[in-house]
C-alpha positions as CSV (number, residue, x, y, z in Angstrom):
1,X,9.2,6.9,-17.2
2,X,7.4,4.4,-15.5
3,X,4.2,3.0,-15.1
4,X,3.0,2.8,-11.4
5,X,-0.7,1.9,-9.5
6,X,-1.4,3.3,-6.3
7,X,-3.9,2.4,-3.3
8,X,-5.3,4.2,-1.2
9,X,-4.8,7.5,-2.7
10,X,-8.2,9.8,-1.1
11,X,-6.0,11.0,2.0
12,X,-2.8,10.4,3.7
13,X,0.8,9.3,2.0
14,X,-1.2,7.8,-1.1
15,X,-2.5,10.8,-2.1
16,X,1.3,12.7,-1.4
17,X,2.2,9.7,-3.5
18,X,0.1,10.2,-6.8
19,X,1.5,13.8,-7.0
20,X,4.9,12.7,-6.2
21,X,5.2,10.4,-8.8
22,X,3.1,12.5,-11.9
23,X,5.3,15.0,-11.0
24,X,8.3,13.1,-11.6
25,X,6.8,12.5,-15.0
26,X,5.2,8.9,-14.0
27,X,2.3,7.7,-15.4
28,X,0.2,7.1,-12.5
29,X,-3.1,4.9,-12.2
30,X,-4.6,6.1,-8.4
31,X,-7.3,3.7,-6.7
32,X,-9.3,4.3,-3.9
33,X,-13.0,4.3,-3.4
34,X,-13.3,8.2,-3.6
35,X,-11.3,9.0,-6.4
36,X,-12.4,12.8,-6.1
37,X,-9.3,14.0,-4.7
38,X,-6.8,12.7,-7.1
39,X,-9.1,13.3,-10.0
40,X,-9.0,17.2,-9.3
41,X,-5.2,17.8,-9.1
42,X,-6.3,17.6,-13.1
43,X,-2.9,16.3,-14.4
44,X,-2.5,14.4,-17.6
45,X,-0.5,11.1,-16.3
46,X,-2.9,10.8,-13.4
47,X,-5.9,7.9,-13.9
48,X,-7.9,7.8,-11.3
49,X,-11.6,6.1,-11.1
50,X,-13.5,4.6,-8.2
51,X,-12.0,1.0,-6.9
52,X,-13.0,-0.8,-3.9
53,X,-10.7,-3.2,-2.8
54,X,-12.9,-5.5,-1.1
55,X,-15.3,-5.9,-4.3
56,X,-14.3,-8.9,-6.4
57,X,-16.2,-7.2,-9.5
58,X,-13.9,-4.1,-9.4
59,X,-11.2,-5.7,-10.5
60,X,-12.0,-6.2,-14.1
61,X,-11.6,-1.9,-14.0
62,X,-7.5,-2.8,-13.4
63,X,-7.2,-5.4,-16.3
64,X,-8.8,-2.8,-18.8
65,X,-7.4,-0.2,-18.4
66,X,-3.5,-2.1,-18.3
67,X,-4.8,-3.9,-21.1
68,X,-6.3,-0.6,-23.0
69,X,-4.0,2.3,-21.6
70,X,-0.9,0.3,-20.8
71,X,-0.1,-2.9,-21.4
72,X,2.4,-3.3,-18.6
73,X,2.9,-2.5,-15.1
74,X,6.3,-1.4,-13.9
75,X,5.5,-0.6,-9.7
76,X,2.7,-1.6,-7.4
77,X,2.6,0.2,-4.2
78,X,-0.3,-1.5,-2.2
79,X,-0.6,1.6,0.3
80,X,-4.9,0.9,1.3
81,X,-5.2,-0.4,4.2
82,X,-8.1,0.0,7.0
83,X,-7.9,0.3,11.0
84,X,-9.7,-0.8,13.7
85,X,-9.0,0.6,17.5
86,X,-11.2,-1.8,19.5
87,X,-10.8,-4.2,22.2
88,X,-10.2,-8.0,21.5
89,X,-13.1,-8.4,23.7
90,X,-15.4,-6.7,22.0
91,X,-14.0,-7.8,17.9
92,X,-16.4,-9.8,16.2
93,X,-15.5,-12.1,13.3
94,X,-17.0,-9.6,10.9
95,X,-14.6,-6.8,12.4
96,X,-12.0,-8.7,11.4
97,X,-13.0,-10.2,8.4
98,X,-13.6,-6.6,7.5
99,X,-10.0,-5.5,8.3
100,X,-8.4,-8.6,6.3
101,X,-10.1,-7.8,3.3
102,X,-9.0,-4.9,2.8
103,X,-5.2,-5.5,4.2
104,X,-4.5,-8.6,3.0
105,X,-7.5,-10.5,1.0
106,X,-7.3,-7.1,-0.9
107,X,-3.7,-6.7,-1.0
108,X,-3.0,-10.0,-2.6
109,X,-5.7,-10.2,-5.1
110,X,-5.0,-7.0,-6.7
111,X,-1.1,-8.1,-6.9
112,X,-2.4,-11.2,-8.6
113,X,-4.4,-9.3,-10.7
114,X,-1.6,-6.9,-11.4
115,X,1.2,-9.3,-11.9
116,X,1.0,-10.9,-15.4
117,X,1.0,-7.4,-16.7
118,X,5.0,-6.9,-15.0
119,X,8.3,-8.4,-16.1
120,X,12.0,-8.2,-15.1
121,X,12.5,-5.2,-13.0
122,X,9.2,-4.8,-11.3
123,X,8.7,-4.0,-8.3
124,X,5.6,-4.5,-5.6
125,X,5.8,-2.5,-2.6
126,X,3.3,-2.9,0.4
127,X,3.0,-0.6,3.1
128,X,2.8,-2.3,6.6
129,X,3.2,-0.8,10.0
130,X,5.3,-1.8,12.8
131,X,2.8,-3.0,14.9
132,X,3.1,-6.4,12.5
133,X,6.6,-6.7,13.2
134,X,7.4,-10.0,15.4
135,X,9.1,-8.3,18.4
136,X,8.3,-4.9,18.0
137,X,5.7,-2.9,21.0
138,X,2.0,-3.2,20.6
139,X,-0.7,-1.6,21.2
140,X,-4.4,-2.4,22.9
141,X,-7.2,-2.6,20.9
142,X,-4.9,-3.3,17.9
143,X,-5.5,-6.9,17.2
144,X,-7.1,-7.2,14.0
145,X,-5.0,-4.6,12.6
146,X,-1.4,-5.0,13.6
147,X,-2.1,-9.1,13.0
148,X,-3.0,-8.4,9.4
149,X,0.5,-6.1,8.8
150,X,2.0,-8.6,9.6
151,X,0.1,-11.1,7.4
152,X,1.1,-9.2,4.6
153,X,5.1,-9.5,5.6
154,X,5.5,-13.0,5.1
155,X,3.5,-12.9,2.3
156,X,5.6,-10.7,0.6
157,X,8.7,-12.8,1.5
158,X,6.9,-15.8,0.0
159,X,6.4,-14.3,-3.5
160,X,10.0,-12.6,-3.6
161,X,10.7,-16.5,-3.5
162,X,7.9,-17.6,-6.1
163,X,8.9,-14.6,-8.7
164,X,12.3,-14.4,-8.3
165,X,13.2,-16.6,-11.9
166,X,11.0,-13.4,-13.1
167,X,13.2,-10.5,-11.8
168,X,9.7,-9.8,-9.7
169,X,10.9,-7.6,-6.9
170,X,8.7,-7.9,-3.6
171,X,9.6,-5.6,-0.6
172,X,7.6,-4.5,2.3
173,X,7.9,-1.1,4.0
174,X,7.3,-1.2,8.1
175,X,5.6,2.3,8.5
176,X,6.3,3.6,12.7
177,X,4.4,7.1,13.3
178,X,3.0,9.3,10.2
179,X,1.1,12.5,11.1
180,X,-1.9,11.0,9.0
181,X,-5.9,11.0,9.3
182,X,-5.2,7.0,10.2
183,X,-2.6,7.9,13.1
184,X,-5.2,10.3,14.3
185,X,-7.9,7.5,15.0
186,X,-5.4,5.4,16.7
187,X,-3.8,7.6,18.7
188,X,-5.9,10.7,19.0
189,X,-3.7,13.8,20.1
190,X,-0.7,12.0,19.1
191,X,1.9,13.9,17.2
192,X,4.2,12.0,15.2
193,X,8.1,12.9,14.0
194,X,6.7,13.1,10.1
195,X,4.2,14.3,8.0
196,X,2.5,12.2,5.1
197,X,4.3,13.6,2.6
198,X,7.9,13.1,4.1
199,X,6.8,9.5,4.1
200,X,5.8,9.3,0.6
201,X,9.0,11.1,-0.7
202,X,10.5,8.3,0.9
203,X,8.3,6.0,-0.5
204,X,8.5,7.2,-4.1
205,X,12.2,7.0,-3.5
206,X,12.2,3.9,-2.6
207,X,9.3,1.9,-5.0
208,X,11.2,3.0,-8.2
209,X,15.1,2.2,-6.9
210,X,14.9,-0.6,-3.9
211,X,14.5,-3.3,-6.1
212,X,17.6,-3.2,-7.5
213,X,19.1,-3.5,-3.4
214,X,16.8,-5.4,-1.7
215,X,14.2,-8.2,-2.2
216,X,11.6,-10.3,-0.1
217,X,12.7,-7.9,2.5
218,X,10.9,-5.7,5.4
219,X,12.0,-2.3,6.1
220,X,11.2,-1.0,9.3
221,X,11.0,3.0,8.5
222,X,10.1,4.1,11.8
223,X,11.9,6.7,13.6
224,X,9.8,6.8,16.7
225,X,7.4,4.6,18.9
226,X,4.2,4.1,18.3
């Protein structure tokens, strides 16, 4: 059984995630800033305590409990992530310094964080959307979001590179339409081809086997447009 963290886990796929993967038998460490939900599903192999990705002290909470509970890591699934639906126009510096913290400045110091706790076989997995996909259809108002999914893609290429002598596996998932709370403030009245939980079958799937296929890779896992 494996040992596998989890943002983003209040709502949405993470929270299909968590039970996903406890269910399986998984021990499963589940971080979001409301860690309510995930603390009442009341299973054994679920750890879940308050975790804001965007506040440096919070981080120490990951290192003691690998360090206390664990000792290793075996799958990071970086799943948080924060949308803004506004025009260019009108996006400030702070609207999109908020959005990068939490998508990328986030993303990639909680994988640094995380790292020296994995060896040979693990496996980081960041979720990303289609609208950060060079070539792919975009949307107004999407700037600050869409530009920091795709951030997170060539970052994720770069440390398949720098890890690789490690057997550190680094993949990123390109979501397309999810019928989640975040689709919903994008495209209001939108109805999209899967629900959250389809998507994080998928995903569990996926985090505990695609490493041994693929590596520094992007999967676009979209079946529809947006």
């Amino acid at each position: 059984m494996k040992k596998i963290i989890v943002t983003g886990t209040s709502r949405g796929i993470g929270y299909e995630l968590v039970q996903i993967l406890a269910n399986q038998g998984h021990q499963v460490l589940a971080l979001s800033r409301n860690e309510t939900p995930c603390k009442l599903l009341n299973m054994q192999n679920i750890t879940a305590f308050s975790f804001d990705i965007t506040d440096a002290t919070h981080f120490q909470k990951v290192t003691d409990f690998i360090e206390s509970d664990w000792e290793g890591v075996d799958v990071l699934i970086n799943n948080a992530g924060a949308l803004l639906n506004k025009p260019f126009a009108e996006t400030t510096m702070d609207d999109f310094e908020a959005v990068y913290k939490v998508n990328v400045f986030g993303v990639a110091e909680l994988t640094r964080v995380v790292l020296p706790y994995m060896t040979s076989g693990a496996h980081v997995v960041t979720v990303s959307s289609m609208g950060g996909v060079q070539g792919s259809m975009k949307f107004p108002g999407l700037a600050a979001y869409s530009s920091s999914k795709g951030a997170v893609i060539t970052w994720s290429e770069l440390l398949a590179e720098e890890y690789k002598e490690q057997q550190i596996a680094f993949n990123v998932v390109a979501l397309g339409a999810v019928q989640t709370e975040m689709l919903e403030e994008a495209f209001p009245g939108y109805q999209a081809p899967l629900t959250a939980k389809e998507m994080a079958t998928y995903l569990a799937d996926f985090a505990l086997t695609g490493n041994k296929f693929y590596n520094g890779k992007l999967l676009q896992v979209s079946a529809s447009t947006p």
